[in-house]
VOZADREN-438407 format. One record per residue (C-alpha): residue in one letter; x, y, z; residue number from 1. Coordinates in steps of 0.001 Angstrom, whole numbers, plus 524288, in hexadecimal, padded with zeros to 5 digits. Example, Ala and Ser with C-alpha at 12.3 -4.5 7.8 and 13.67 -1.06 7.14 Angstrom:
+-----+-------+-------+-------+-----+
: res :     X :     Y :     Z :   n :
+-----+-------+-------+-------+-----+
:   A : 8300C : 7EE6C : 81E78 :   1 :
:   S : 83566 : 7FBDC : 81BE4 :   2 :
+-----+-------+-------+-------+-----+
This chain:
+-----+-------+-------+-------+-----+
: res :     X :     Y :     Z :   n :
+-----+-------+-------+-------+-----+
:   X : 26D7E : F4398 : CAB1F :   1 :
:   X : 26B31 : F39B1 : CB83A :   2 :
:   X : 26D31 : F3E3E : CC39F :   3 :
:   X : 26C6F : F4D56 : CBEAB :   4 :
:   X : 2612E : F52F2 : CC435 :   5 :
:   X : 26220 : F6080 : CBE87 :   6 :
:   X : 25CAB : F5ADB : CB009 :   7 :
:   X : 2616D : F6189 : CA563 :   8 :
:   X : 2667B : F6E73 : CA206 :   9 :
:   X : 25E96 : F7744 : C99C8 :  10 :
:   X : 266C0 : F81AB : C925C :  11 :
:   X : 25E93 : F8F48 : C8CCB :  12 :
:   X : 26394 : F9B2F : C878A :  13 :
:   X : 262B1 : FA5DE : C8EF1 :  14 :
:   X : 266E1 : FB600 : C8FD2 :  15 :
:   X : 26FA5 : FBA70 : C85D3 :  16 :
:   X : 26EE1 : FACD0 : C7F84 :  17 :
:   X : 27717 : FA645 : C8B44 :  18 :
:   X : 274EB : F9976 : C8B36 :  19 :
:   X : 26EDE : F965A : C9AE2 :  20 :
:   X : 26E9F : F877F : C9FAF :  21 :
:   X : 262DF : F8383 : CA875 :  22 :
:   X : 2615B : F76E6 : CB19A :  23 :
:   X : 253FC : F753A : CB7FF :  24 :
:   X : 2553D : F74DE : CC7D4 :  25 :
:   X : 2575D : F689A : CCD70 :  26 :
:   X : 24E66 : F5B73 : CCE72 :  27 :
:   X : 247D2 : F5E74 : CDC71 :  28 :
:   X : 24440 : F4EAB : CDCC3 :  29 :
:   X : 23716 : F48BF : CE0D5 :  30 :
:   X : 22C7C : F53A3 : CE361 :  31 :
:   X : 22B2E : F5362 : CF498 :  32 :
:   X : 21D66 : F4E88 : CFA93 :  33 :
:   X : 2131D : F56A3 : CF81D :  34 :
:   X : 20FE3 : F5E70 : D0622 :  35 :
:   X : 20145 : F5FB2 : CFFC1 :  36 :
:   X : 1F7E9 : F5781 : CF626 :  37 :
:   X : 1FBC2 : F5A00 : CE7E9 :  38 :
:   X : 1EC58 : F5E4E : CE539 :  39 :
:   X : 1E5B0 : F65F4 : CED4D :  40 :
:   X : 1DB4B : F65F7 : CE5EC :  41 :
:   X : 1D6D8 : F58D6 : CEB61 :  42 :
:   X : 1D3CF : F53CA : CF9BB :  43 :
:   X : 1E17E : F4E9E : CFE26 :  44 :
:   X : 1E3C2 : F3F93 : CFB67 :  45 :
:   X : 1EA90 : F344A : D0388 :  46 :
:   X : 1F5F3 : F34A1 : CF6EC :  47 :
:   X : 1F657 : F45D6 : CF9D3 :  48 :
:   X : 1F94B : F4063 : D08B7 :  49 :
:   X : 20346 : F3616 : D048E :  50 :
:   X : 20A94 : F3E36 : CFB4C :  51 :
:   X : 20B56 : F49DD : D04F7 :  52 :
:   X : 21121 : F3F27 : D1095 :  53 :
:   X : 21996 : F3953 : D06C0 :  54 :
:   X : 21404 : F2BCC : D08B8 :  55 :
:   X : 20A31 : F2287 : D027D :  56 :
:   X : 1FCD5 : F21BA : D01EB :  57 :
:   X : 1FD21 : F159B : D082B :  58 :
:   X : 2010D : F1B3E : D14DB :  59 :
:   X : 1FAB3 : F25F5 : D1567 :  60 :
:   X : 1EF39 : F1D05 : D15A5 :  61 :
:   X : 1F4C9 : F1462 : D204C :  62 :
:   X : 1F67A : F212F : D27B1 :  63 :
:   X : 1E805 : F243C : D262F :  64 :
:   X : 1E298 : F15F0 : D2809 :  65 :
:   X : 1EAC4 : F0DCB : D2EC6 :  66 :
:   X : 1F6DE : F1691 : D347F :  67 :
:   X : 1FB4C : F0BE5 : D3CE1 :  68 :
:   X : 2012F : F0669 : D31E9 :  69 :
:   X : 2090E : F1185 : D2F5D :  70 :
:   X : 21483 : F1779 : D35A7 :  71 :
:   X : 2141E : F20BF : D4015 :  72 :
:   X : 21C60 : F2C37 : D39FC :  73 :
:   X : 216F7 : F292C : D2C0A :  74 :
:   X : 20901 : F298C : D3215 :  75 :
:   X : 20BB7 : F3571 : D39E0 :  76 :
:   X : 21223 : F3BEA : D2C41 :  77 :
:   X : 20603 : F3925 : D23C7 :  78 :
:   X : 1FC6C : F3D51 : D2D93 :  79 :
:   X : 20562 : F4A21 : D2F54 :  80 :
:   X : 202C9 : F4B25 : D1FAC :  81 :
:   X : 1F38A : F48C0 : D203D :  82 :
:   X : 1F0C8 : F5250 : D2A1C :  83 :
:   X : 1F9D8 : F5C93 : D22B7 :  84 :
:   X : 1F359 : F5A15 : D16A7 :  85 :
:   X : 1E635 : F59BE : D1BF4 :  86 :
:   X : 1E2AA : F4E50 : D151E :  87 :
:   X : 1D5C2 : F47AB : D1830 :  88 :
:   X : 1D4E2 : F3A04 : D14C9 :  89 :
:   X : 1C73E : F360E : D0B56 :  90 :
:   X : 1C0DC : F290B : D0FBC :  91 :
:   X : 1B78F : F28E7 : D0609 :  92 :
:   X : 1BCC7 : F1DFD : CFE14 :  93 :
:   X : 1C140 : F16BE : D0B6B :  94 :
:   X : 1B30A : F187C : D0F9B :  95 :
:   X : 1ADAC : F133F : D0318 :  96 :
:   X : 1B728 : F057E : D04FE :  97 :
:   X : 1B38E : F0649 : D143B :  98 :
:   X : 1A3D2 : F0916 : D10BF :  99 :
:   X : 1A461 : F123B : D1B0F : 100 :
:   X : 1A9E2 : F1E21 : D20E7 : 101 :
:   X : 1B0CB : F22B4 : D2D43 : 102 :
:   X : 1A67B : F2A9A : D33F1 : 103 :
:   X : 19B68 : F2671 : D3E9A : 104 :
:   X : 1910B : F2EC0 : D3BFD : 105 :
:   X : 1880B : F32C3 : D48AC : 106 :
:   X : 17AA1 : F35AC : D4776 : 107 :
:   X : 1749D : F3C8A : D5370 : 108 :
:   X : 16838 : F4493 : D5515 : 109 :
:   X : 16DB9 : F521E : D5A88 : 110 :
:   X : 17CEC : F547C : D587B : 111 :
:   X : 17B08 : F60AE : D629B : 112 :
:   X : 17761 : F57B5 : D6DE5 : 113 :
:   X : 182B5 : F55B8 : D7713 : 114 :
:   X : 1803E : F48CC : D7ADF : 115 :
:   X : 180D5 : F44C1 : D69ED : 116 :
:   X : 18D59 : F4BF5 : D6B05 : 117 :
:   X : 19177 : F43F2 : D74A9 : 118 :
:   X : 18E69 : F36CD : D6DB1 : 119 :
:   X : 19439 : F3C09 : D61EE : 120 :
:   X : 1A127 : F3EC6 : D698A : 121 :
:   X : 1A290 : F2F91 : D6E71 : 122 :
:   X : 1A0BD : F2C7C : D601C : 123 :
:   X : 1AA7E : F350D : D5B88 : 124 :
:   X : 1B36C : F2EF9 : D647D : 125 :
:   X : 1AFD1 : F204A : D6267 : 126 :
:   X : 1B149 : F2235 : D54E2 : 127 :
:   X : 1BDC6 : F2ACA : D5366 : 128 :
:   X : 1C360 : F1D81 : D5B5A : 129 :
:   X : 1BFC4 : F1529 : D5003 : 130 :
:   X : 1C5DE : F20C6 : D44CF : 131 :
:   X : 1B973 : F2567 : D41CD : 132 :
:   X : 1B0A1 : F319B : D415A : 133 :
:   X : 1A3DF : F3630 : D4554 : 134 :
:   X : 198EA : F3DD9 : D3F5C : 135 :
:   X : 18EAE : F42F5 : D4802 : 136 :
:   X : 1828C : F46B4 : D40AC : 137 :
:   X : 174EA : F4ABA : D45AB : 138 :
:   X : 16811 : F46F4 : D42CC : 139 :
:   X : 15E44 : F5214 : D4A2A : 140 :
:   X : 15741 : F4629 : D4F31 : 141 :
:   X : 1506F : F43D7 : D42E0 : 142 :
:   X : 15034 : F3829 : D3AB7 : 143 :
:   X : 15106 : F3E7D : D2CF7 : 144 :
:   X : 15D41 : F45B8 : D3171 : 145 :
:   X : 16392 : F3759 : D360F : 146 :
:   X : 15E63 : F2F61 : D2AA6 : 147 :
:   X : 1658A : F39E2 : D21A0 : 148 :
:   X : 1718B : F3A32 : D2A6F : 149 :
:   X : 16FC3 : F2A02 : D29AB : 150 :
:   X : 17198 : F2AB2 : D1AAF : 151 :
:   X : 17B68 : F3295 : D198A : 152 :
:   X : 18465 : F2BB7 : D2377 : 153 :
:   X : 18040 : F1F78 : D1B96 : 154 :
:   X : 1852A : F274E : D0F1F : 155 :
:   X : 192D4 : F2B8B : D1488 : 156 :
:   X : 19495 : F1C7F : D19E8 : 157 :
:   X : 19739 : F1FCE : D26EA : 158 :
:   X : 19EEA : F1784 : D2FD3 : 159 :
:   X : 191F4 : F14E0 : D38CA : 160 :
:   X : 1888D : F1EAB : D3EC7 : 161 :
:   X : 18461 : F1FD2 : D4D45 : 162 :
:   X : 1751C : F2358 : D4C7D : 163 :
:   X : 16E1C : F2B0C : D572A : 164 :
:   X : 16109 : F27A7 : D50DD : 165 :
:   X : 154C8 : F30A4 : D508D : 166 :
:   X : 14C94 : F2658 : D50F6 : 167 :
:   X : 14911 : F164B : D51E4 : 168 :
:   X : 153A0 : F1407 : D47BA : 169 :
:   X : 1571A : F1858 : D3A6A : 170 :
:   X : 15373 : F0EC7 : D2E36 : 171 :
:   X : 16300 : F141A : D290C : 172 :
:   X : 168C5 : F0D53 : D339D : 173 :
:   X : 1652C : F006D : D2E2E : 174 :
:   X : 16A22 : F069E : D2099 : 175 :
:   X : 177AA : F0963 : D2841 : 176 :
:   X : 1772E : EFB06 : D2C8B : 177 :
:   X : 175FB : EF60F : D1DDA : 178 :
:   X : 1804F : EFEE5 : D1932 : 179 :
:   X : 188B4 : EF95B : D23CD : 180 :
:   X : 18B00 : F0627 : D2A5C : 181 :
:   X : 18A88 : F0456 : D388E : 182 :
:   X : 18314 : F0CA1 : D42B6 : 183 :
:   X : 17F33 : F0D4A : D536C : 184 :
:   X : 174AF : F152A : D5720 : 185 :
:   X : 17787 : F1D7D : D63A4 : 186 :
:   X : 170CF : F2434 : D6CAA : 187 :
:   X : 167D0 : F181B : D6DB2 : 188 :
:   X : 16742 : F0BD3 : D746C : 189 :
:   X : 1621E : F02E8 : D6837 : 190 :
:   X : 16597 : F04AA : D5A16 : 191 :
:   X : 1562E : EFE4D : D56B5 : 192 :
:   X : 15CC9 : EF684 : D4D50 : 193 :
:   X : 169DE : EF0CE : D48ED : 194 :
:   X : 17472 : EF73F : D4E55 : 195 :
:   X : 17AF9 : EFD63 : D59E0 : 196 :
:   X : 17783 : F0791 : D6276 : 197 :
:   X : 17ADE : F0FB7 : D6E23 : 198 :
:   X : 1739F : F17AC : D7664 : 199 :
:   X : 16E88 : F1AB3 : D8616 : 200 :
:   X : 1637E : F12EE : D8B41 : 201 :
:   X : 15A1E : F1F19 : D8A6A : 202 :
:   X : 14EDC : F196C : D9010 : 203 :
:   X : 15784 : F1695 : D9CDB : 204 :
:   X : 15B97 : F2598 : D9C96 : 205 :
:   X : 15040 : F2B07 : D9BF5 : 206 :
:   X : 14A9D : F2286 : DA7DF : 207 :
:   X : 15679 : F2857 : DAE22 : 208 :
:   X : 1541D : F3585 : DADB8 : 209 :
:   X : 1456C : F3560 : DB1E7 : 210 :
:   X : 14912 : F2A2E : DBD76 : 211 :
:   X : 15035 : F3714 : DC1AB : 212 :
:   X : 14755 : F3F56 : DBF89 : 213 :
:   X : 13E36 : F36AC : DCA09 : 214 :
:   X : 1478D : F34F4 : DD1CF : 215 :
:   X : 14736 : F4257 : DD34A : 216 :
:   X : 138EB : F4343 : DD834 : 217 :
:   X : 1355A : F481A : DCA53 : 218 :
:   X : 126F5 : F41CD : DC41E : 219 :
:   X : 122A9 : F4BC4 : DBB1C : 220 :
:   X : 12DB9 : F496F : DAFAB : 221 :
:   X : 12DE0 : F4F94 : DA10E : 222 :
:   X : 13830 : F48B8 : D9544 : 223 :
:   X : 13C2D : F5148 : D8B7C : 224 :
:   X : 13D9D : F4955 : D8089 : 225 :
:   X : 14178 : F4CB9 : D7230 : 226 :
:   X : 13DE0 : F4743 : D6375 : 227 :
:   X : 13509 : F3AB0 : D681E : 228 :
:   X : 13C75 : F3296 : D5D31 : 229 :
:   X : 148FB : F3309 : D636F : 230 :
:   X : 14A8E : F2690 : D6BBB : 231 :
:   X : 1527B : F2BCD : D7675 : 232 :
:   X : 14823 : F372C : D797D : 233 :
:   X : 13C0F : F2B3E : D7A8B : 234 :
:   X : 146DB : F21DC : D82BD : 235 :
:   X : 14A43 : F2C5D : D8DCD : 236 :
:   X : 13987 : F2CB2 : D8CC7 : 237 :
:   X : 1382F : F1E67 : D8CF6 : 238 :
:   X : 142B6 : F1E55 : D98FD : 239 :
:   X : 13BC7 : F2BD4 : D9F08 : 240 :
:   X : 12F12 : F2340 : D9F30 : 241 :
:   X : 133D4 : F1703 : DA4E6 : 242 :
:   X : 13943 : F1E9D : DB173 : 243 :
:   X : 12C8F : F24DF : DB47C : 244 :
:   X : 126B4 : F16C9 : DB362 : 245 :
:   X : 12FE9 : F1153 : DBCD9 : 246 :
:   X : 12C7C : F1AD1 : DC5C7 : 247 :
:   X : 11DF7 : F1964 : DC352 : 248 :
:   X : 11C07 : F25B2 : DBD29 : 249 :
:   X : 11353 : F2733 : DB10C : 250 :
:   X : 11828 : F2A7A : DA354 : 251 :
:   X : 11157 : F3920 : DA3D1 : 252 :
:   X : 11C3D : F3C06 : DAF74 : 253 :
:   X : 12335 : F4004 : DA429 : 254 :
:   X : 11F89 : F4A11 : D9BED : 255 :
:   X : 12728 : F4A6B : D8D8C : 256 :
:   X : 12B1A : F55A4 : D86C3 : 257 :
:   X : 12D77 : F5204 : D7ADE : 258 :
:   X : 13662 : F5ADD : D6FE9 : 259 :
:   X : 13C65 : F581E : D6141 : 260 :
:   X : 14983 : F5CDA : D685A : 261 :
:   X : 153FF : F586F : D6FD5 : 262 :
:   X : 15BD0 : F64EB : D729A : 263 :
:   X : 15CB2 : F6F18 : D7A2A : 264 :
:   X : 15228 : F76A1 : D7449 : 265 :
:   X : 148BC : F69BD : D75A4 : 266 :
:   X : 14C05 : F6C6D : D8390 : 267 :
:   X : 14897 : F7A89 : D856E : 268 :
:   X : 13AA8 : F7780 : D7CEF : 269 :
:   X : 138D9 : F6BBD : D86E4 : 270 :
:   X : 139F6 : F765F : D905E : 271 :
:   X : 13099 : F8046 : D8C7B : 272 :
:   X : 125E1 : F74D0 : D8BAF : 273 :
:   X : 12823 : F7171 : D9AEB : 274 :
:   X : 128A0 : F7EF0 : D9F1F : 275 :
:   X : 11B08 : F7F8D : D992B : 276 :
:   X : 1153B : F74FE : DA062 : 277 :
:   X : 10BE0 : F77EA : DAA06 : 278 :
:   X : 111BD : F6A51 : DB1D1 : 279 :
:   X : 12248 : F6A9D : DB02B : 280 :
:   X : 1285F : F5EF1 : DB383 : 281 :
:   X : 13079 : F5D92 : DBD1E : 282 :
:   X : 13BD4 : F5737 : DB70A : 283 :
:   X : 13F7D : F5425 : DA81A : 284 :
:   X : 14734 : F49C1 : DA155 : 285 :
:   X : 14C47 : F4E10 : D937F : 286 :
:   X : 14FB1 : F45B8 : D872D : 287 :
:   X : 15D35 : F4CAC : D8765 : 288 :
:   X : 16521 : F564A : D8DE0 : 289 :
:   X : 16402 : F6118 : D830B : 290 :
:   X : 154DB : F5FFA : D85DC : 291 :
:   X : 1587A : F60C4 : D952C : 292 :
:   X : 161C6 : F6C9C : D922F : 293 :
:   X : 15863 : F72A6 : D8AA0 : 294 :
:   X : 14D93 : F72BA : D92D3 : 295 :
:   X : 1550B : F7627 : D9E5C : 296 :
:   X : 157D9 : F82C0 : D9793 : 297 :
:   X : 148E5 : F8588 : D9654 : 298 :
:   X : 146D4 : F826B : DA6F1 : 299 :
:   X : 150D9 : F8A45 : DAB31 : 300 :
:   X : 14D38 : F9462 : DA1D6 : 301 :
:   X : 13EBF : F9464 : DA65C : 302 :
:   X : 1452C : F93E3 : DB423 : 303 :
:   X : 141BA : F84DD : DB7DC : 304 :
:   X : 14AAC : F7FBD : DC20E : 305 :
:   X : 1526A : F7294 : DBE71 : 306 :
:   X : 15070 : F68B3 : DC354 : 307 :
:   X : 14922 : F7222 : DD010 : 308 :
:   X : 13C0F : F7053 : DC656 : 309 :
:   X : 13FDA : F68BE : DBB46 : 310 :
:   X : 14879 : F5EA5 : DBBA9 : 311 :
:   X : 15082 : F5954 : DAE62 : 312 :
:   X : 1574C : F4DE5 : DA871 : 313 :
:   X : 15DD7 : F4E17 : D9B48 : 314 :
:   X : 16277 : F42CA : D9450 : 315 :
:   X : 16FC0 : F4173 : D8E50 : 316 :
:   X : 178A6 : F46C7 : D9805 : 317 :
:   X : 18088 : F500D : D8D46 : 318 :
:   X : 18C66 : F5904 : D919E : 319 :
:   X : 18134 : F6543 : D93DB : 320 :
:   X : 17A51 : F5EF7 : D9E1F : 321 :
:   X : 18395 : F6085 : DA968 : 322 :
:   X : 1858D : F6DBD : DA5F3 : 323 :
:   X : 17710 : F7257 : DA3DE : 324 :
:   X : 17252 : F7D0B : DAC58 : 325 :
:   X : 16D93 : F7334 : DB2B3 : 326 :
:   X : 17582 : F66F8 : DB441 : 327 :
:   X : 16CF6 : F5CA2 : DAD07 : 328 :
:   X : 169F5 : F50E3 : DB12F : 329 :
:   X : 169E4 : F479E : DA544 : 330 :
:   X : 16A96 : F38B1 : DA07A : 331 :
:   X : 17883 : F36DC : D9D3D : 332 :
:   X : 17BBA : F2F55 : D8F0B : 333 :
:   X : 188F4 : F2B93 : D8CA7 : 334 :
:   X : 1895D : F31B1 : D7D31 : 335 :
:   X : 1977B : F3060 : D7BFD : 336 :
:   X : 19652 : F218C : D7E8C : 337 :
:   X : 18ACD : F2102 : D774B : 338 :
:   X : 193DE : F27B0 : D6B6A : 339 :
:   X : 1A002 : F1E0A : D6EB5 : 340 :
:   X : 197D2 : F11D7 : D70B2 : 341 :
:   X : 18F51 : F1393 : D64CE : 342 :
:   X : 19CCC : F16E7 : D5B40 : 343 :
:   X : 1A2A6 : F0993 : D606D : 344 :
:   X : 19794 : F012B : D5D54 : 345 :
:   X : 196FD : F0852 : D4FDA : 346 :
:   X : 1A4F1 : F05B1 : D4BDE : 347 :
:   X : 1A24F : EF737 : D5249 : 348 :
:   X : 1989A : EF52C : D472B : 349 :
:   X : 1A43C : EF23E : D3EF8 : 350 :
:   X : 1A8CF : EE68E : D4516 : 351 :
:   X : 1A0FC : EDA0E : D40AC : 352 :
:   X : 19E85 : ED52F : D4D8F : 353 :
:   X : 1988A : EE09F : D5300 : 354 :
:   X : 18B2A : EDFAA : D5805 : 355 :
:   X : 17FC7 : EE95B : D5811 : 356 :
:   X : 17EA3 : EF0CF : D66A5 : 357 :
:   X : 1767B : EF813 : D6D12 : 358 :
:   X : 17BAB : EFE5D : D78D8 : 359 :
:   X : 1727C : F074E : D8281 : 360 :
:   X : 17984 : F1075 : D8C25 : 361 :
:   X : 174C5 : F12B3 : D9952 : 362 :
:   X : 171BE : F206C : D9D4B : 363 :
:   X : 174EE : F26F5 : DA980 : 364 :
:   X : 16E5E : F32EE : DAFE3 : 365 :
:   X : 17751 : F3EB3 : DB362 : 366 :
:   X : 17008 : F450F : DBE64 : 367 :
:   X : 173BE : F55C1 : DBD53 : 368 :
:   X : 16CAF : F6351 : DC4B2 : 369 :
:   X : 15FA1 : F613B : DBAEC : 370 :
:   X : 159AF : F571D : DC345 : 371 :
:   X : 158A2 : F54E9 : DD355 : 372 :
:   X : 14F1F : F4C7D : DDB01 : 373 :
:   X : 14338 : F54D3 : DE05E : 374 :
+-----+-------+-------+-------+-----+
């Protein structure tokens, strides 16, 4: 009958042919919210998230693209649900209506270098400002390993990509422009072609280093350099070469050394081939500080005084150098800016009246214990 929310009576017979009258328990009323998704079976869903905060789908998807249009305690409740559910929202079909994803990829030639870790730090923070992510991959320094990474960032439609390039310029990158994904290179001071790019004037640092090293009283001067396609290890050269002119010193002042690495180990090889030398020089400049680190490992293990008979200069000016057995004295680049600046002018691509840029860093020299004037 309305209103009775026992239902009806059921009558049975039961021991000793009694007659026993049943009524089922009472009408609990509407089932409560589910505390969990109803399948587990499946990833959990935007409806699993709404259901379990007792709200619509419609604001849970304010809450997780445009919470300023929902309430503070209803945005602080769903959020509160989310992260006890674990759920992890899917983009994919957002992607596919935006054509592109939320990630910057990164493409640098040797993740374990500090000052790349560096760089990839003032990205990260540049582009966790603008809601974003980052993906830092590495390409060894060789151009099969970037053209694959190239493709594949094409493939998962990344937001942009900030290139460290291995060499004069990648065709993909005009592939990147057609598709309309943006991209800066960094770590150089021209993009040799359309688009934006970031670096240090590396031709003015390495005149920097080996005006120091003259100032010093030093003439007979050896570069360790690295893989010859790289266009940082022929600027600091280029810039090498253009001090000893201005002094009026001839190009054989400096003798290369010349390696396929840029570590630590390229260092301590570098090393072993001066200590052979019948001549030493008297002071070196290195393509990086891991080559600098490296190969003061190999002179103070062979028991050569630094800077007393060799002097040194690194380049790069990472977080090791100050606190090398010997303090070393090294061209400073700002890679964190480089990171920051670079991000920015990638997420500026966006906005139809940006303009292409390319912006060149001056370098500074950090004078340390590895070099003093004879």
């Amino acid at each position: 009958m309305p209103g009775d929310s026992t239902g009806p009576a059921a009558t049975v017979r039961g021991r000793g042919g009694r007659h026993v009258t049943h009524r089922p328990p009472p009408d609990p009323g509407p089932a409560p919210l589910d505390p969990a998704p109803a399948r587990p079976d499946r990833p959990l869903g935007i409806k699993d998230v709404a259901r379990a905060a007792g709200v619509s789908t419609g604001t849970v998807s304010y809450v997780l693209n445009q919470p300023d249009r929902v309430a503070a305690p209803t945005r602080r409740h769903v959020r509160a649900v989310i992260e006890r559910l674990g759920y992890v929202r899917r983009d994919s079909a957002r992607q596919l209506r935006a054509g592109h994803s939320r990630i910057l990829a990164l493409l640098v030639h040797d993740m374990g270098n500090p000052f790349y870790a560096a760089l990839a730090r003032g990205a990260d923070r540049a582009a966790r400002a603008a809601g974003l992510g980052v993906m830092v991959c590495n390409s060894a320094g060789s151009s099969a390993e970037e053209s694959s990474y190239l493709a594949l960032f094409a493939e998962q439609r990344v937001r942009g990509v900030l290139l460290a390039p291995t060499g004069p310029g990648p065709a993909a990158l005009r592939d990147f422009r057609r598709h309309g994904i943006p991209f800066v290179v960094v770590d150089r001071c021209a993009a040799g072609g359309e688009g934006c790019a970031v670096g240090v004037d590396d031709v003015a640092g390495g005149a920097l280093a080996v005006r120091h090293l003259l100032a010093g009283g030093h003439r007979d001067l050896a570069y360790v350099s690295g893989p010859a396609h790289l266009r940082q290890v022929r600027d600091r050269r280029t810039g090498a070469l253009r001090a000893l002119a201005e002094a009026g010193l001839p190009p054989s002042a400096l003798r290369e050394v010349a390696g396929e690495r840029l570590d630590v180990v390229g260092g301590r090889d570098a090393g072993a081939r001066l200590l052979g030398l019948s001549r030493r020089p008297t002071a070196v400049f290195c393509a990086n500080d891991l080559l600098a680190l490296g190969l003061l490992q190999s002179l103070h293990t062979a028991g050569v005084r630094v800077p007393g008979e060799i002097a040194l200069v690194g380049y790069d000016d990472i977080e090791f150098a100050a606190a090398a057995t010997v303090p070393l004295t090294s061209v400073h680049q700002p890679a964190h800016t480089l990171g920051t600046r670079a991000t920015r002018l990638l997420l500026d691509e966006n906005d139809p009246a940006h303009r292409h840029q390319h912006l060149c860093l001056k370098p500074r020299l950090v004078v340390r214990e590895s070099t003093v004037p004879r």
